[in-house]
C-alpha positions as CSV (number, residue, x, y, z in Angstrom):
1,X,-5.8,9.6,-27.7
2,X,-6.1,8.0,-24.2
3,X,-3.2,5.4,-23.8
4,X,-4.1,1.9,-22.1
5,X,-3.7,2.1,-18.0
6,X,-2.1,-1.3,-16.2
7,X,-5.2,-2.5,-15.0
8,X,-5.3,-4.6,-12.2
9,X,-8.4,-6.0,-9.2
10,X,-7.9,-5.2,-6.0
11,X,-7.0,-8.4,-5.3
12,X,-4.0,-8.1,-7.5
13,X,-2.8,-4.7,-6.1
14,X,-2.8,-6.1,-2.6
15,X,-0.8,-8.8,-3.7
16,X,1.8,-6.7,-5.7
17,X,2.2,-4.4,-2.3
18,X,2.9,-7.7,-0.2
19,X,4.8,-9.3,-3.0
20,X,7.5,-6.2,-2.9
21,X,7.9,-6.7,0.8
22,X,8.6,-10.3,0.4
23,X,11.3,-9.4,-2.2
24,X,12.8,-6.7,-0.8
25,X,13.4,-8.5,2.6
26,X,14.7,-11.2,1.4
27,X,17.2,-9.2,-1.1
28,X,18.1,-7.0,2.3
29,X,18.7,-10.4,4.6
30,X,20.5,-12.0,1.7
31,X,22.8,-9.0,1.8
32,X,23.1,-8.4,5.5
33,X,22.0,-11.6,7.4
34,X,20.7,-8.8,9.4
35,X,16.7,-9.3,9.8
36,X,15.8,-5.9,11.6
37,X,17.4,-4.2,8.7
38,X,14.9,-6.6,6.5
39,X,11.8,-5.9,8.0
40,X,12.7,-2.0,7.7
41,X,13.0,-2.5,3.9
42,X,10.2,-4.6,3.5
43,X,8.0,-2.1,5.8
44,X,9.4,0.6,3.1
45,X,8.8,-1.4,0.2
46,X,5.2,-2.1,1.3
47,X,4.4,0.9,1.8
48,X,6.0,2.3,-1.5
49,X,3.9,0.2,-3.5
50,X,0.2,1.5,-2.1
51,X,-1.8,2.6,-4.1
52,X,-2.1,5.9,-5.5
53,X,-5.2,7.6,-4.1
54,X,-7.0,8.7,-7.4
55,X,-10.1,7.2,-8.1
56,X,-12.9,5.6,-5.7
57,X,-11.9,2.7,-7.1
58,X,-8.0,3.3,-5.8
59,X,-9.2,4.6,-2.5
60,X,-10.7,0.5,-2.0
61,X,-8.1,-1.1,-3.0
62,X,-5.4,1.2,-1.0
63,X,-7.8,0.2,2.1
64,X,-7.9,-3.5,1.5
65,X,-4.2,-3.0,1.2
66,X,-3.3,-1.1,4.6
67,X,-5.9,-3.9,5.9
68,X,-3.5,-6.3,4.8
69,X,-0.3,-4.9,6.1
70,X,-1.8,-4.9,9.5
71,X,-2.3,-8.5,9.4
72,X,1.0,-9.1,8.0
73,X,3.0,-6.6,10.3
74,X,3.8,-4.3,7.7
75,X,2.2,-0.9,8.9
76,X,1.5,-0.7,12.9
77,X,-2.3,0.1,13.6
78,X,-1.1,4.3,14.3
79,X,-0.3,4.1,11.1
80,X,-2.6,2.6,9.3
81,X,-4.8,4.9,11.2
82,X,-3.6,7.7,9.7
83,X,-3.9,6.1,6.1
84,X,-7.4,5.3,6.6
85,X,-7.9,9.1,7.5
86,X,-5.9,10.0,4.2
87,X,-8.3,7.6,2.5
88,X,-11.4,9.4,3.9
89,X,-10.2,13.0,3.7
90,X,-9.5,12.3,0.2
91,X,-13.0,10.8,-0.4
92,X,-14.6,13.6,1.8
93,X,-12.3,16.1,-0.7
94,X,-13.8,14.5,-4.0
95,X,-17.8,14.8,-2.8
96,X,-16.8,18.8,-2.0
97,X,-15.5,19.3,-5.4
98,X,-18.3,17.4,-6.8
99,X,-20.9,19.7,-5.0
């Protein structure tokens, strides 16, 4: 029996993935009045709640998401470079297994 999957528009995803950045800085400044040390976490938190790169459905949202953290400073442009190549070597990886 398949069990019900936490569905959720791309929209949605992005904004869960921004959200935990905005939490976890201001739970790491409220702690440490120290905003370097907040913008680390809410890098790592950002990052920690991308999408899973599963479906082609996942692959667009995880792109509209590193999209985002570039325009909110969350992930530099080298690294969101190197997501986006995950993204297509992962798509590129799907079409050869589908062959």
């Amino acid at each position: 029996m398949n069990e019900p999957r936490d569905v959720r528009t791309i929209a949605e995803v992005v904004h869960f993935a921004a959200k935990a950045a905005a939490e976890a800085y201001r739970e790491v400044f409220a702690q440490t009045k120290n905003g370097k040390a907040a913008d680390t976490a809410a890098r790592d938190a950002y990052r920690t709640n991308l999408p899973t790169l599963e479906s082609n459905v996942s692959v667009q949202a995880y792109l509209a998401a590193v999209t985002r953290g570039i325009e909110l400073h969350l992930l530099s442009p080298s690294e969101a470079k190197q997501m986006i190549w995950a993204a297509r070597v992962w798509l590129a990886a799907g079409k050869q297994v589908a062959a």
